[in-house]
N, C-alpha and C positions, 0 to 999 in steps of 0.2 A: 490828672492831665492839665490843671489849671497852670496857666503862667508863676502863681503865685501864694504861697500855704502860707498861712496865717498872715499874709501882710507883706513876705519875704519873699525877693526874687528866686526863681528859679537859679539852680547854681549851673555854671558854666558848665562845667564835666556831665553833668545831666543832659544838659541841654546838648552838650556833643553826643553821647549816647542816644536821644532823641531823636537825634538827625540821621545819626549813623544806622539806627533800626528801619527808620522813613525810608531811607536810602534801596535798604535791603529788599525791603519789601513794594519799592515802584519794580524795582530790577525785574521781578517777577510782573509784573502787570503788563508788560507788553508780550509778555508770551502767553496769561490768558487772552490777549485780545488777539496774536499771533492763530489760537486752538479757536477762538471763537472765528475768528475770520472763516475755517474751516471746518463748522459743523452748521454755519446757515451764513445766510447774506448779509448779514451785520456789516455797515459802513458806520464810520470814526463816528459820524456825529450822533449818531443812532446809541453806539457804541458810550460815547462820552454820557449821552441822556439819562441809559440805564444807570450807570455807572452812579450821578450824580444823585439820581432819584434813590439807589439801595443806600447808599453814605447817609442822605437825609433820614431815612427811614430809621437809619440803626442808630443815629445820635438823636432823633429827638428823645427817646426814652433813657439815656443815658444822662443826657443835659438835664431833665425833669430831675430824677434821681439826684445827681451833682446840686441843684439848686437846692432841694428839700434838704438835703443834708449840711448848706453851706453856714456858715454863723453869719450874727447879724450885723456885726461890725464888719468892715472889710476895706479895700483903697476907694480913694475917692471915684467917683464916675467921673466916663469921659463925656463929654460934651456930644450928644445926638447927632451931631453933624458929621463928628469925626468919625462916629463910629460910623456910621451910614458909607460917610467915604470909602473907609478899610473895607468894608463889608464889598461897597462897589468895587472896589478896585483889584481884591483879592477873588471875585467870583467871574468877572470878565476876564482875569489874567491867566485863573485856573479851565475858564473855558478857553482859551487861544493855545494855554503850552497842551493840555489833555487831547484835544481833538485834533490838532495838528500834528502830535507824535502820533497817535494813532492812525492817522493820514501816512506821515512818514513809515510806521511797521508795516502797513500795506504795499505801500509803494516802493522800498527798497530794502524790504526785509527788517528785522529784531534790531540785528544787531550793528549795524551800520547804522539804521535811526536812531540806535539809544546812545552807540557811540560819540553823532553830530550833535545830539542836543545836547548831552550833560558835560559835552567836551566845551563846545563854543557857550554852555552858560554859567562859567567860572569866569570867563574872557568879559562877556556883557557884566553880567556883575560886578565884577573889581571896577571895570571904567564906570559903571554907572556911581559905583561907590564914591570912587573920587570924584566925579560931577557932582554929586549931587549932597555926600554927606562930607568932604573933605577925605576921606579915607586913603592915605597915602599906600600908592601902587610901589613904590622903589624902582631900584635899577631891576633886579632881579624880576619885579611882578612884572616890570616892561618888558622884560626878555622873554619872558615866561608867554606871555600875550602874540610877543611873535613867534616864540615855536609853534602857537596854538593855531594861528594860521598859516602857518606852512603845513602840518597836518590837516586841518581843511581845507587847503588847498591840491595835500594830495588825493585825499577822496572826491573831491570835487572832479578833479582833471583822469581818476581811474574809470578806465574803460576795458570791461570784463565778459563782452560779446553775451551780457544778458543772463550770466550766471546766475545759481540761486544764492541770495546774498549778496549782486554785486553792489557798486553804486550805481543810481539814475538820478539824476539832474533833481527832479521834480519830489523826490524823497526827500533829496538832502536840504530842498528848497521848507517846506515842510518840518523839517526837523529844526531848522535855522528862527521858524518861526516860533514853533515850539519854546525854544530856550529864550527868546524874547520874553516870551511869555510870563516863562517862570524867571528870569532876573525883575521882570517887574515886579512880581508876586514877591520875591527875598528883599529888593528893596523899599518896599511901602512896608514892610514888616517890620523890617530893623529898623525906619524912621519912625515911625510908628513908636516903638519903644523905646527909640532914646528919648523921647518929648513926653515919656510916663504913659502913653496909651499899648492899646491893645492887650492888658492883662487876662482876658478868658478866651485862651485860642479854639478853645471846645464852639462857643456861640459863632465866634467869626469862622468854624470850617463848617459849623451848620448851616447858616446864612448864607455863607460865600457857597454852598452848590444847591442851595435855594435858586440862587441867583444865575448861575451856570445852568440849572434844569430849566427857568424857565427863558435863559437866552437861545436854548438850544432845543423848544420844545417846536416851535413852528419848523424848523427844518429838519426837525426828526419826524414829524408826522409828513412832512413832503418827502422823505425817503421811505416813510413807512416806519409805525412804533415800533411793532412786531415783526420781523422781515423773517420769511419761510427758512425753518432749520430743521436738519437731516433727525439731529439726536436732541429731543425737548431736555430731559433728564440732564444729559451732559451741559447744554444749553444752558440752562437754570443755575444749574452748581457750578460754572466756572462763573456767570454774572457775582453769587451768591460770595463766590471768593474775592471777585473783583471789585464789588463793593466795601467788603468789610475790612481786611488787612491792608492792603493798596490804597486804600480810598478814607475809610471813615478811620482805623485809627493811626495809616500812617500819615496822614495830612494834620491831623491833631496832635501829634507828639513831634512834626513836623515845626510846626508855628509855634509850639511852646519852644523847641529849642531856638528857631531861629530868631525869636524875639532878645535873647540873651549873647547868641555868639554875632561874631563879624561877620557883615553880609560874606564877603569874598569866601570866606570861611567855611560855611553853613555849606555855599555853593560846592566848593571844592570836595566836602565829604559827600554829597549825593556822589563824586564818580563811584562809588563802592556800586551805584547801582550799573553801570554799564558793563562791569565784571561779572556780574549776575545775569543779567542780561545776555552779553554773550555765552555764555557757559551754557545755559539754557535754547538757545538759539541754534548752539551747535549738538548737543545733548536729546532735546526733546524735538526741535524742527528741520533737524539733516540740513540747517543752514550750511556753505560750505567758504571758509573764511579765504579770499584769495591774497593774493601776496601785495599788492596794492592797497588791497582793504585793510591788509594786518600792517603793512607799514605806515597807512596814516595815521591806523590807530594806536600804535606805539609814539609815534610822534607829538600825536594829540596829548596822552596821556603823560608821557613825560612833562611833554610844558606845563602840562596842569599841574605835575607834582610839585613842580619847581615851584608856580606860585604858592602850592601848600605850604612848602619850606618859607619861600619868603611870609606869608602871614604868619605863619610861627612865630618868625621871630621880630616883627613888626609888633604882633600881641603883646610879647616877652617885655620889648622895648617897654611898650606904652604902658603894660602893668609897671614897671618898677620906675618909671618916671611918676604914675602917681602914687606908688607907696612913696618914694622921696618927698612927695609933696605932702601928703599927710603927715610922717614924721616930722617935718620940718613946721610944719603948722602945730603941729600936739608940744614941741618944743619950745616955742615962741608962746603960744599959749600961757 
């Protein structure tokens, strides 16, 4: 799970593989916290605490092991600070997008919240991308940006007399916040690793909900740790799920691929999780998809695809401009 085997980067195709399993497996996590909503009182932040506390739990011995085994050569260290940074920035970012989706699956159902976040956080991403790392958007990644809010703005503007599943303001509000979250979380990541940091994403997703457990332990305990549940058994084992695939190892195979692909990138294959999410949403919680709700989401989704298309070939470009450059250096040479 390391960034890095014997010294060498993680390779790209992995790393999309990585993301694309991360993907899969949040998809499902809003529908355990969907079942948990509905076997005891469990509120998002309560929700997120547990969450962060089992992930801690299942990586420390994991990481122990990974260390005993590692050689004693390896890349250079980063500097205490930086790392402290990532570690801060990646456990504050992971508590805002977690408990605020979670806020969002309560307040307007599965599948509309997972639709609003992982839709509007390919949109935050690319812009931030070009602010902040130079990452050219194109004409297409512009266009693409604007279909992305003309479909959040038709969930926004859908009003469904309260249906199960519809949209409400205060969900989508929620949801919106959520994907801030996590564009922050994709961008300190991928800066991070163009500057030669962040190589052991195991330590920074064990630290970063260190760090998450205890931003979120005072207002978990003013909601109550343990909030009264119908079914303990059921209660226990979906935490127990929720913790380990969703959580501890797909936020770990998470960070190692995003430290390798293009923020925009990384982002845009999480949509694999909203397709899961709703499938599950309409499958397992009689969610019922209305014609508002499925039009922004085709909307959304398409513009998202279209920026997939454009960073395609935005990558394609950028590879073969620097093999040109290497060739051309190994020549002159």
């Amino acid at each position: 799970m390391s960034g890095r085997t014997a010294g060498r980067p993680l390779p790209v195709g992995r790393g999309l593989l990585y993301v694309a399993f991360a993907a899969t497996a949040w998809g499902t996590a809003g529908a355990a916290a969907a079942l948990l909503y509905r076997v005891g009182d469990f509120g998002p932040i309560t929700l997120s605490f547990w969450r962060y506390v089992g992930g801690l739990v299942l990586l420390l011995p994991v990481r122990a092991i990974g260390r005993r085994g590692r050689p004693a050569a390896g890349p250079v260290a980063e500097p205490r600070r930086r790392v402290v940074r990532r570690i801060l920035v990646t456990g504050v970012g992971l508590t805002v997008f977690q408990s605020a989706y979670f806020a969002s699956v309560q307040s307007t159902g599965l599948a509309v919240g997972t639709v609003v976040t992982l839709g509007a956080s390919p949109v935050l991403v690319a812009l931030g991308a070009r602010l902040t790392m130079g990452e050219r958007l194109g004409r297409a990644g512009a266009l693409a940006v604007l279909g992305a809010f003309a479909g959040l703005a038709v969930l926004l503007l859908a009003d469904d007399g309260g249906a199960s599943g519809a949209v409400r303001p205060a969900g989508v509000g929620w949801a919106l916040l959520s994907a801030a979250g996590y564009a922050c979380i994709t961008l300190h990541t991928r800066w991070t690793a163009r500057r030669g940091g962040g190589t052991d994403p195991l330590t920074t997703t064990m630290w970063a909900f260190a760090v998450g457990a205890v931003c979120l332990l005072p207002l978990a305990a003013m909601d109550g740790l343990w909030p009264q549940v119908h079914d303990v058994g059921r209660a226990l084992s979906l935490l127990g799920y929720l913790a380990s695939v969703p959580t501890a190892l797909a936020y770990a195979l998470y960070f190692a691929g995003a430290a390798v692909v293009r923020a925009a990138t990384a982002s845009v294959f999480t949509l694999i999780e909203p397709v899961a999410a709703g499938a599950l949403a309409v499958v397992l919680l009689g969610e019922r998809l209305t014609v508002s709700t499925v039009s922004g989401t085709v909307i959304l989704i398409g513009a998202v695809t279209a920026l997939a298309i454009a960073e395609t070939r935005g990558a394609r470009t950028e590879w073969a401009v620097h093999r040109a450059a290497r060739e051309e250096e190994a020549v002159s040479s």
